[in-house]
C-alpha positions as a Python dict, from the first residue, in 0.01 Angstrom:
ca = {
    (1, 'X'): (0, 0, 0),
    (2, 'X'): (64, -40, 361),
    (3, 'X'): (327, -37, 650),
    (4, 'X'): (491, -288, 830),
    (5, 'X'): (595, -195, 1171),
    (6, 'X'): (932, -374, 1222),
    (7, 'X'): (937, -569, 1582),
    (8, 'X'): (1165, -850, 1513),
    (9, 'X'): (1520, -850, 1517),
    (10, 'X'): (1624, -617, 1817),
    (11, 'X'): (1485, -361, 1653),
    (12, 'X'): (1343, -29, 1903),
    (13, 'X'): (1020, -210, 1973),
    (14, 'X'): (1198, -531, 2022),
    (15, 'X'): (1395, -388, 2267),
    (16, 'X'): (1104, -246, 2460),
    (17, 'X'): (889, -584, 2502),
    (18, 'X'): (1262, -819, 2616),
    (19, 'X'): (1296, -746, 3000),
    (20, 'X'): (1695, -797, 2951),
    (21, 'X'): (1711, -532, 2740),
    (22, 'X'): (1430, -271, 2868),
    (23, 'X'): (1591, -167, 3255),
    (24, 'X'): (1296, 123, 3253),
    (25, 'X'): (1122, 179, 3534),
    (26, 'X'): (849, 404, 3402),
    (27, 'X'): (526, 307, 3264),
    (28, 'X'): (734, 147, 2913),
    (29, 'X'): (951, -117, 3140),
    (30, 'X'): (898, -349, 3437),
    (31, 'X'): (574, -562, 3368),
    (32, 'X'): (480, -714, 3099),
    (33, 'X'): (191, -453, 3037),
    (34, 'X'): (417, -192, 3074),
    (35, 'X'): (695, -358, 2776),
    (36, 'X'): (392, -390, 2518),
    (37, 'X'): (327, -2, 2569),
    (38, 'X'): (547, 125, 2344),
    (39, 'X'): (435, -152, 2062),
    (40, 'X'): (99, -82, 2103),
    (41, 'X'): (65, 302, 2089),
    (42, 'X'): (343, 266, 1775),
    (43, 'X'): (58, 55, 1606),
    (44, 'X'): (-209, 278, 1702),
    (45, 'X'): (-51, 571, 1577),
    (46, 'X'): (21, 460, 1249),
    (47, 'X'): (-303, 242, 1193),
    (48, 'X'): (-506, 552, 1276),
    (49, 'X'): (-268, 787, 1024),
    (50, 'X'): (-328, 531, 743),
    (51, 'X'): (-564, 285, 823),
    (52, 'X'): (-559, -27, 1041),
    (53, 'X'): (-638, -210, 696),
    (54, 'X'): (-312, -70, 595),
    (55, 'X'): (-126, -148, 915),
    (56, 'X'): (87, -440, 1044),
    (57, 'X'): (369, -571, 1278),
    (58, 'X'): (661, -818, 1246),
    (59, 'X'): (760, -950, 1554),
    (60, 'X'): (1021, -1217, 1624),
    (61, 'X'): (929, -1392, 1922),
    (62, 'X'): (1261, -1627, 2150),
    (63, 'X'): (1466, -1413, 1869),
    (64, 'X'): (1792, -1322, 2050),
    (65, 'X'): (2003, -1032, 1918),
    (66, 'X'): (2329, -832, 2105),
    (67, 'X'): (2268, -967, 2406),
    (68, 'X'): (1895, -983, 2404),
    (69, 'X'): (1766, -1331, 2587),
    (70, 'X'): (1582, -1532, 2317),
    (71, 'X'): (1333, -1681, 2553),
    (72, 'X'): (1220, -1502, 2897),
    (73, 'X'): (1004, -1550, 3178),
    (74, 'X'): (653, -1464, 3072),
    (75, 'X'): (735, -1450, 2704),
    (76, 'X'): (492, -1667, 2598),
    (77, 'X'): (195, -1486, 2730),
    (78, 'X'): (351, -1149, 2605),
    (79, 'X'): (322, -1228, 2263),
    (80, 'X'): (-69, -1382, 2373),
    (81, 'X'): (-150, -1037, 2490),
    (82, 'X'): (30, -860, 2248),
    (83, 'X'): (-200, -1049, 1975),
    (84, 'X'): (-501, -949, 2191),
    (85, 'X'): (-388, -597, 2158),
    (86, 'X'): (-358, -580, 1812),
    (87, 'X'): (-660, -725, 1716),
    (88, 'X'): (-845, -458, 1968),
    (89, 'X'): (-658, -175, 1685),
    (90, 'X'): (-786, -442, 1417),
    (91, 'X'): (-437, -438, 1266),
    (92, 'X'): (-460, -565, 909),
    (93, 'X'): (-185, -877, 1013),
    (94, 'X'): (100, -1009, 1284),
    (95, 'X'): (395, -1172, 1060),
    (96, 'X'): (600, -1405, 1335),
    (97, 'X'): (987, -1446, 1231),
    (98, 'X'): (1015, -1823, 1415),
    (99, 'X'): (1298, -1991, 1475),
    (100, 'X'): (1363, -2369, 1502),
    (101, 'X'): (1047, -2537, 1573),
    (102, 'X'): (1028, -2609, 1991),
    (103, 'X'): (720, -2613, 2221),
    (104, 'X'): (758, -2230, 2302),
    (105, 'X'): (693, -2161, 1980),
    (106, 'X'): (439, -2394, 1883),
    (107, 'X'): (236, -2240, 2143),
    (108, 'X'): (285, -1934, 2082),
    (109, 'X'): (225, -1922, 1744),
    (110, 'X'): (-149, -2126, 1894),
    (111, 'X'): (-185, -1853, 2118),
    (112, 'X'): (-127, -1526, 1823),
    (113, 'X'): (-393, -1775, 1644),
    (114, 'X'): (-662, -1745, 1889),
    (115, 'X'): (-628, -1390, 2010),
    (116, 'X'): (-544, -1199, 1671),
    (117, 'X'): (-851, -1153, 1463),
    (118, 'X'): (-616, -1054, 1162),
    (119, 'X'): (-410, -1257, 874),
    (120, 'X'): (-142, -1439, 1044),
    (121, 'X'): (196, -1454, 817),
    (122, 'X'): (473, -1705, 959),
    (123, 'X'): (820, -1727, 837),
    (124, 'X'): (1158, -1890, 947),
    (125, 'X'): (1226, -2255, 914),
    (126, 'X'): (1001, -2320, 650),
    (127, 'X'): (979, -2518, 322),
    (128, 'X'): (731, -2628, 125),
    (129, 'X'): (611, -2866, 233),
    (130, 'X'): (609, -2737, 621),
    (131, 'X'): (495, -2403, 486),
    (132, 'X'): (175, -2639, 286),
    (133, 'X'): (68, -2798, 605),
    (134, 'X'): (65, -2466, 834),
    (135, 'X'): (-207, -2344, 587),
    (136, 'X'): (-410, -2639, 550),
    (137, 'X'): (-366, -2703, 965),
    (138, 'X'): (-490, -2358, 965),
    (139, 'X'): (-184, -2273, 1139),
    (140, 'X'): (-160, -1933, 931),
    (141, 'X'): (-300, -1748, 651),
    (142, 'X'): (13, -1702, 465),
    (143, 'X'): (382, -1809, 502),
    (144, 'X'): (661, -1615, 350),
}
Protein backbone atom coordinates (compact mmCIF):
# COMPACT_ATOMS: atom_id res chain seq x y z
CA UNK A 1 0.00 0.00 0.00
CA UNK A 2 1.15 3.43 -0.75
CA UNK A 3 0.20 7.00 -2.02
CA UNK A 4 0.66 8.68 -5.05
CA UNK A 5 0.85 12.36 -4.80
CA UNK A 6 -0.92 13.64 -7.97
CA UNK A 7 1.33 16.51 -9.81
CA UNK A 8 0.37 16.09 -13.34
CA UNK A 9 -2.49 17.39 -15.00
CA UNK A 10 -3.06 20.99 -13.50
CA UNK A 11 -3.67 19.55 -10.54
CA UNK A 12 -2.86 22.03 -7.01
CA UNK A 13 0.80 21.12 -7.12
CA UNK A 14 0.89 21.51 -10.80
CA UNK A 15 -0.28 24.76 -10.52
CA UNK A 16 2.28 25.78 -7.96
CA UNK A 17 5.61 24.67 -9.95
CA UNK A 18 4.03 26.54 -13.81
CA UNK A 19 5.05 30.30 -13.41
CA UNK A 20 1.82 31.17 -15.71
CA UNK A 21 -0.28 29.88 -13.39
CA UNK A 22 1.44 30.59 -9.80
CA UNK A 23 1.31 34.91 -9.74
CA UNK A 24 2.49 34.47 -5.79
CA UNK A 25 4.83 36.52 -4.56
CA UNK A 26 5.56 34.83 -1.26
CA UNK A 27 8.01 32.22 -0.58
CA UNK A 28 5.53 29.43 -2.87
CA UNK A 29 5.81 31.70 -6.28
CA UNK A 30 8.43 33.71 -8.16
CA UNK A 31 11.66 31.47 -8.52
CA UNK A 32 11.93 28.36 -9.35
CA UNK A 33 12.93 27.33 -5.68
CA UNK A 34 10.17 29.03 -4.43
CA UNK A 35 7.37 26.96 -7.12
CA UNK A 36 8.89 23.47 -5.92
CA UNK A 37 8.02 24.52 -2.21
CA UNK A 38 4.78 23.54 -2.04
CA UNK A 39 5.66 19.98 -3.91
CA UNK A 40 8.26 19.30 -1.73
CA UNK A 41 6.89 19.87 1.83
CA UNK A 42 3.48 17.93 0.29
CA UNK A 43 5.97 14.93 -0.20
CA UNK A 44 7.60 15.33 2.99
CA UNK A 45 4.58 15.38 4.88
CA UNK A 46 3.11 12.41 3.65
CA UNK A 47 6.40 10.29 3.24
CA UNK A 48 7.10 10.98 6.91
CA UNK A 49 3.15 10.05 7.94
CA UNK A 50 3.54 6.72 6.03
CA UNK A 51 6.80 6.09 4.94
CA UNK A 52 8.96 7.42 2.10
CA UNK A 53 8.92 3.61 0.94
CA UNK A 54 5.28 4.15 0.69
CA UNK A 55 5.43 7.56 -0.96
CA UNK A 56 5.45 8.86 -4.56
CA UNK A 57 4.68 11.71 -7.10
CA UNK A 58 3.21 11.93 -10.63
CA UNK A 59 4.24 14.80 -12.34
CA UNK A 60 3.52 15.80 -15.95
CA UNK A 61 6.22 17.81 -17.13
CA UNK A 62 5.46 20.56 -20.82
CA UNK A 63 1.74 19.19 -19.82
CA UNK A 64 -0.52 22.20 -20.58
CA UNK A 65 -3.98 22.37 -18.95
CA UNK A 66 -6.68 25.66 -18.76
CA UNK A 67 -4.38 27.89 -19.74
CA UNK A 68 -1.29 26.50 -18.15
CA UNK A 69 1.95 26.96 -20.67
CA UNK A 70 3.16 23.42 -21.52
CA UNK A 71 6.77 24.37 -21.74
CA UNK A 72 8.37 27.47 -19.71
CA UNK A 73 11.48 29.15 -19.21
CA UNK A 74 13.53 27.13 -16.78
CA UNK A 75 11.28 24.10 -16.95
CA UNK A 76 13.71 21.82 -17.70
CA UNK A 77 15.91 22.35 -14.75
CA UNK A 78 12.73 22.48 -12.47
CA UNK A 79 11.88 19.09 -12.95
CA UNK A 80 16.13 18.37 -12.51
CA UNK A 81 15.85 19.89 -9.12
CA UNK A 82 12.65 18.71 -8.33
CA UNK A 83 14.16 15.00 -8.85
CA UNK A 84 17.09 16.11 -6.62
CA UNK A 85 14.57 16.97 -4.03
CA UNK A 86 12.82 13.97 -3.92
CA UNK A 87 15.47 11.71 -3.78
CA UNK A 88 16.91 13.91 -0.61
CA UNK A 89 13.05 12.60 1.09
CA UNK A 90 14.08 9.14 -0.61
CA UNK A 91 10.61 9.02 -2.16
CA UNK A 92 9.84 5.42 -3.08
CA UNK A 93 9.34 6.68 -7.15
CA UNK A 94 8.70 9.87 -9.72
CA UNK A 95 6.06 8.54 -12.48
CA UNK A 96 6.51 11.27 -15.56
CA UNK A 97 3.11 11.62 -17.71
CA UNK A 98 5.22 12.58 -21.22
CA UNK A 99 3.87 13.77 -24.03
CA UNK A 100 5.02 13.44 -27.70
CA UNK A 101 8.57 12.60 -27.72
CA UNK A 102 10.76 16.18 -28.38
CA UNK A 103 14.23 17.17 -27.04
CA UNK A 104 12.66 18.86 -23.84
CA UNK A 105 11.57 15.85 -22.85
CA UNK A 106 14.18 13.56 -23.71
CA UNK A 107 16.27 15.53 -21.46
CA UNK A 108 14.35 15.81 -18.96
CA UNK A 109 13.39 12.54 -18.49
CA UNK A 110 17.88 12.14 -18.59
CA UNK A 111 17.97 14.63 -16.07
CA UNK A 112 14.92 12.86 -13.37
CA UNK A 113 17.37 9.75 -14.29
CA UNK A 114 20.44 11.08 -12.84
CA UNK A 115 19.19 13.06 -9.88
CA UNK A 116 16.31 10.69 -8.50
CA UNK A 117 17.74 7.80 -6.61
CA UNK A 118 14.18 6.11 -6.75
CA UNK A 119 12.16 3.79 -9.43
CA UNK A 120 11.45 5.91 -12.33
CA UNK A 121 7.83 5.01 -13.98
CA UNK A 122 7.22 6.76 -17.53
CA UNK A 123 3.99 6.83 -19.31
CA UNK A 124 2.39 8.69 -22.36
CA UNK A 125 3.22 7.85 -25.90
CA UNK A 126 4.22 4.50 -25.35
CA UNK A 127 3.85 1.02 -26.91
CA UNK A 128 5.51 -1.89 -26.68
CA UNK A 129 7.91 -1.84 -28.25
CA UNK A 130 9.00 1.95 -27.20
CA UNK A 131 7.97 1.04 -23.68
CA UNK A 132 10.72 -2.43 -24.23
CA UNK A 133 13.57 -0.25 -25.22
CA UNK A 134 13.16 2.54 -22.32
CA UNK A 135 13.83 -0.42 -19.91
CA UNK A 136 16.55 -2.12 -21.56
CA UNK A 137 18.18 1.68 -22.45
CA UNK A 138 17.76 1.98 -18.82
CA UNK A 139 15.64 4.83 -19.54
CA UNK A 140 13.18 3.75 -16.59
CA UNK A 141 12.39 1.10 -14.23
CA UNK A 142 8.88 0.63 -15.23
CA UNK A 143 6.49 2.05 -17.90
CA UNK A 144 2.80 2.07 -17.45
Amino acid sequence: DGVEIHGANGYLIDQFLNPSSNLRTDGYGGSAQGRIRFAIEVADAISKKIGNHRTGIRLSPFGAFNGMDGEYPGSKELFADLATEFSNLKLAYMHLMLGPPSASIDQVKSSVRKNFSGALILCGDYNVDKAEKALVNGECDLVA
